[in-house]
Steps between C-alpha positions, in 0.01 A plus 500: 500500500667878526164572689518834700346447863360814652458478870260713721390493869118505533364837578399588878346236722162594698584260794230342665550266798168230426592458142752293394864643335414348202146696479631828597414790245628842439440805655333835346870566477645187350154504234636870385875399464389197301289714262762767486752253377286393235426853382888570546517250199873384596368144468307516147696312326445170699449206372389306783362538814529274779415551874513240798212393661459750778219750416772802574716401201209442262335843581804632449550453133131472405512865391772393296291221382213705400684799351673229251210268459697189662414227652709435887631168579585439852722258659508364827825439519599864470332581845637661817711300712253282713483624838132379691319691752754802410166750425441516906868626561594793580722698260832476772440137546445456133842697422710281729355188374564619142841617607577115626438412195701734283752403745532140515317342151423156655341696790152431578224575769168466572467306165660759280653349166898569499662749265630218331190281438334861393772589250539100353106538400519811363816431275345192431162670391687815317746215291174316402316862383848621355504144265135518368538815306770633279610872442236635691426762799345315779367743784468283833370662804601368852595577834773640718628250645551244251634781232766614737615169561478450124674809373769462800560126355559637146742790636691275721409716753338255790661694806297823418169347526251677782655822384455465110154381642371821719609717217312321221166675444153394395508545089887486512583298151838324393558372184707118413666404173641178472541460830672794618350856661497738261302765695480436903185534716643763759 
């Protein structure tokens, strides 16, 4: 395999409380930060591209997409952590919930998945992506949540998780090699 995984958190989410998480777009702010990293050219030597479902990783690396002349293949199985009916929360409430979680990763509530159950399918879906190439760069753009569980997995470093989480920012990247971190997202 030897692939190298590159990591990145989608680009700023435009919120909006009658569309579903999964739907959610960018803002003006998160469409410029996307484009700028594609101009930046820091990931042209990719090659593939793979987002999850959720329209927030997939407009992320689209510029990417373009700029290279790639095709994106999204997973579902690389989404956010399920969490239902979380777009009407406020950000506190949403915070503490999260912060449950982080704590405690069988934890659920009002139909959140666990930590766990997030992390197992997005191992699971990163092994299966990781074994159908060999020696390549694989960009894969995701979410916060998931990655920071992810990354804290790899790095042994499980107790740290709603901090490592709050300082990860949208377009933050880390890079895997054969299973370990070679460059951390925060």
């Amino acid at each position: 395999m030897a692939n190298t995984l590159v990591f990145i958190k989608h680009a700023k989410t435009k919120k909006e409380e009658n569309v579903p998480i999964e739907r959610w777009t960018l803002t003006e702010e998160g469409r410029k930060a996307a484009e700028d990293l594609a101009d930046s050219g820091i990931f042209d030597d990719v090659d593939i591209l793979i987002s999850s479902n959720e329209d927030k990783a997939y407009l992320t690396i689209k510029p990417i997409a373009k700029r290279l002349n790639k095709e994106i293949r999204r997973v579902d199985e690389l989404g956010e952590i399920k969490r239902p009916g979380s777009e009407v929360l406020p950000t506190k409430e949403y915070e503490d919930v999260k912060a449950r979680i982080f704590k405690d990763p069988n934890y659920t509530e009002r139909g959140w998945e666990t930590a766990n159950h997030a992390l197992n399918r997005f191992k699971a879906a990163v092994e299966k992506i990781n074994g159908e190439y060999s020696n390549k760069k694989i960009l894969i753009c995701a979410h916060g949540t998931v990655l920071t569980i992810y990354f804290a997995a790899l790095k042994n470093r499980m107790d740290k998780l709603f901090s490592r989480w709050k300082e990860f920012e949208f377009g933050s990247y880390g890079i895997v090699r054969n299973g370990k971190v070679t460059k951390d997202l925060v």
